[in-house]
N, C-alpha and C positions, 0 to 999 in steps of 0.2 A: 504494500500500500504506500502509494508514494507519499513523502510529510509535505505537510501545507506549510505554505511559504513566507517567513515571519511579516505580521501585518506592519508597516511604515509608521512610525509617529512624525506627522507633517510637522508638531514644531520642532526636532530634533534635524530638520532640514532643512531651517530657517537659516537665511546669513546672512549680517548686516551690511549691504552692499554699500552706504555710505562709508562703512570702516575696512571694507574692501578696497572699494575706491583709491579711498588716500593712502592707503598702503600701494597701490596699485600706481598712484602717481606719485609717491618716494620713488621707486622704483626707477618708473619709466615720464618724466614731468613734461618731456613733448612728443606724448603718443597721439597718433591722429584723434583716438578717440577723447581725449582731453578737450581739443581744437575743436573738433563736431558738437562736444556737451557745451562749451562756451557760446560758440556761434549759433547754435540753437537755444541758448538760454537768452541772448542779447536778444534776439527777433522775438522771444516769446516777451520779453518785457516791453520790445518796441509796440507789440501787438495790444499787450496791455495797458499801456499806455495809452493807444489810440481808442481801444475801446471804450476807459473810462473819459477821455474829453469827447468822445461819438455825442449826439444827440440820438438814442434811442428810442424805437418805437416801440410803447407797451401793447404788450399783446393781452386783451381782453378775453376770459373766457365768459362766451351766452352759452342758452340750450341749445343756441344754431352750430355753436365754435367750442366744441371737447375740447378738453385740453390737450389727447393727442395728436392736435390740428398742429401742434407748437413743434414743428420738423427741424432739420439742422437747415434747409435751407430757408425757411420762414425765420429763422434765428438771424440766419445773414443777412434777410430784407429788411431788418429789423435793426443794422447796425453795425452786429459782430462782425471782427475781425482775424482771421487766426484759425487753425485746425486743432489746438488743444481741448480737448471734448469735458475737462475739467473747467477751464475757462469759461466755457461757452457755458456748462450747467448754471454759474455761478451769474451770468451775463443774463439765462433765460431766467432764474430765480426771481435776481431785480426787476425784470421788466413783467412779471407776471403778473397781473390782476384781475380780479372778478368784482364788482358791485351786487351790493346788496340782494339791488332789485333781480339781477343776472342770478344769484347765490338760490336769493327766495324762489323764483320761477324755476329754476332745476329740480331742485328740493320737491314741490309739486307735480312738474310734469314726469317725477321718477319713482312718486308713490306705489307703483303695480312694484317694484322692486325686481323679482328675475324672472318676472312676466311682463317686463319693458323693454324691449329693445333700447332705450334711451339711456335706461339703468347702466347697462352693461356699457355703452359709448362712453359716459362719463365716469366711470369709475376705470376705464380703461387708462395706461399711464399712470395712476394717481395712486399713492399710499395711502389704502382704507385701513378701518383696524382688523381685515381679515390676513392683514402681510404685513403690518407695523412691526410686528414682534422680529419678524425673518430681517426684515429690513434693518433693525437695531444690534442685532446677535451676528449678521452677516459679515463675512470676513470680506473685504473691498478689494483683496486677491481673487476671490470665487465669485464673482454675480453673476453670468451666465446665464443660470435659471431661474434666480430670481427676478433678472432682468426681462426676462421670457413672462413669466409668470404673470410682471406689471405688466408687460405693453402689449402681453398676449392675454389675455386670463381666458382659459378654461372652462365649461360649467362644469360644477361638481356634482355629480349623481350617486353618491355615496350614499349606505343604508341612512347612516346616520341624518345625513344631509336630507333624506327624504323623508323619513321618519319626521323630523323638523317642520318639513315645509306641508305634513299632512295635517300635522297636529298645533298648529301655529292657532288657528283661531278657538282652538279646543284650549289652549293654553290659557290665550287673553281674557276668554270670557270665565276660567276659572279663576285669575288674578283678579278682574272685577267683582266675582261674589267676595271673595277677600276684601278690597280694597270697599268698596259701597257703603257695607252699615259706618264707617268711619271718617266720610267725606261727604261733604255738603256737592250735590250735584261732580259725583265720580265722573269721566271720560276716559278713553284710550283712543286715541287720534291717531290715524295712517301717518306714516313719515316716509318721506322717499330720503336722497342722500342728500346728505347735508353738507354743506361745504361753509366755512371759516373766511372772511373776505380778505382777513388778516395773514392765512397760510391758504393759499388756493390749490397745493398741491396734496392737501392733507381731506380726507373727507368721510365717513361713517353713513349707517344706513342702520339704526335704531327699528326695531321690529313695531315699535312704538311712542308713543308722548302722551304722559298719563297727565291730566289737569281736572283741577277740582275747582270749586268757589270759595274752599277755607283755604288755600294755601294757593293765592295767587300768585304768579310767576312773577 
């Protein structure tokens, strides 16, 4: 029986290529590679340079314009200068915004939730709280999939995932016998996705919005 083949511990293959490096140019102080990290480093600051005196155009998101309308080439109609894809996040970041009115009317027109097409448009690209976790715990050596995941998502048809989506209103109307004798005029109000006008790249989808008349919002 052949033996299985010791598994790899990735951080024991880590190496601090900055301390590489300068050992690397002790060494060798006019290797081309030196020359090429300089002269790529000067152009990326010329670049950032220009970006920040650019007058940029912000890119609005409505329900007509998802935010994965926001392309690399809409980035450079927009201003950007430069192929650093770091840069550029940091360039579409600033220039990203949604209004209110824009935030509210999403929110509404994505009430059906994964019985909307609309749902799924806007929530595509965006950090909901179904990937915030992956997102935070994610190694920025590995995104790949979870970059997949945002600008592709998936439906998920898992037991569980259906089990949920059978028993969802069996649920709500049990948390209202609960919630009733103890609030003046109880509700549970549809909610589509919500979006933040302050982080527009951040956005949840609440199964609901409980409101009462004793404990006004």
């Amino acid at each position: 029986m052949p033996s299985k083949k010791p598994k790899l511990n990735e951080d024991s293959l880590h190496i601090d290529f900055e301390a590489f490096a300068a050992k690397l140019k002790e060494a060798a102080p006019h290797a081309r590679y030196f020359t090429l990290v300089e002269v790529n480093e000067k152009q990326r600051e010329e670049q950032v340079q220009a970006n920040n005196g650019a007058e940029p155009v912000e890119f609005y998101i409505t329900v007509e314009q998802p935010l994965y309308g926001l392309t690399a080439s809409e980035i450079r109609k927009r201003g950007f200068r430069g192929d650093n894809i770091k840069d550029m996040c940091h360039f579409a970041m600033a220039n990203l915004k949604i209004s209110k009115e824009s935030a509210d009317e999403s929110e509404l027109q994505t009430r059906g939730q994964a019985s909307s097409p609309l749902w799924f448009r806007h929530r595509r690209g965006r950090i909901t709280a179904s990937n915030i976790k992956d997102v935070c715990s994610s190694r920025m050596t590995k995104t790949d999939s979870l970059t997949k995941k945002i600008l592709m998502p998936a439906k998920i048809n898992s037991p569980a995932i259906m089990y949920g989506t059978e028993n969802e209103n069996l649920a709500k109307e049990r948390l209202m016998d609960v919630l009733r004798p103890s609030h003046v005029n109880a509700r549970l109000l549809p909610c589509g996705l919500m979006i933040n006008p302050s982080f527009p790249f951040l956005g949840c989808s609440p199964n609901g919005l409980f409101e009462c008349d004793c404990h006004p919002p």
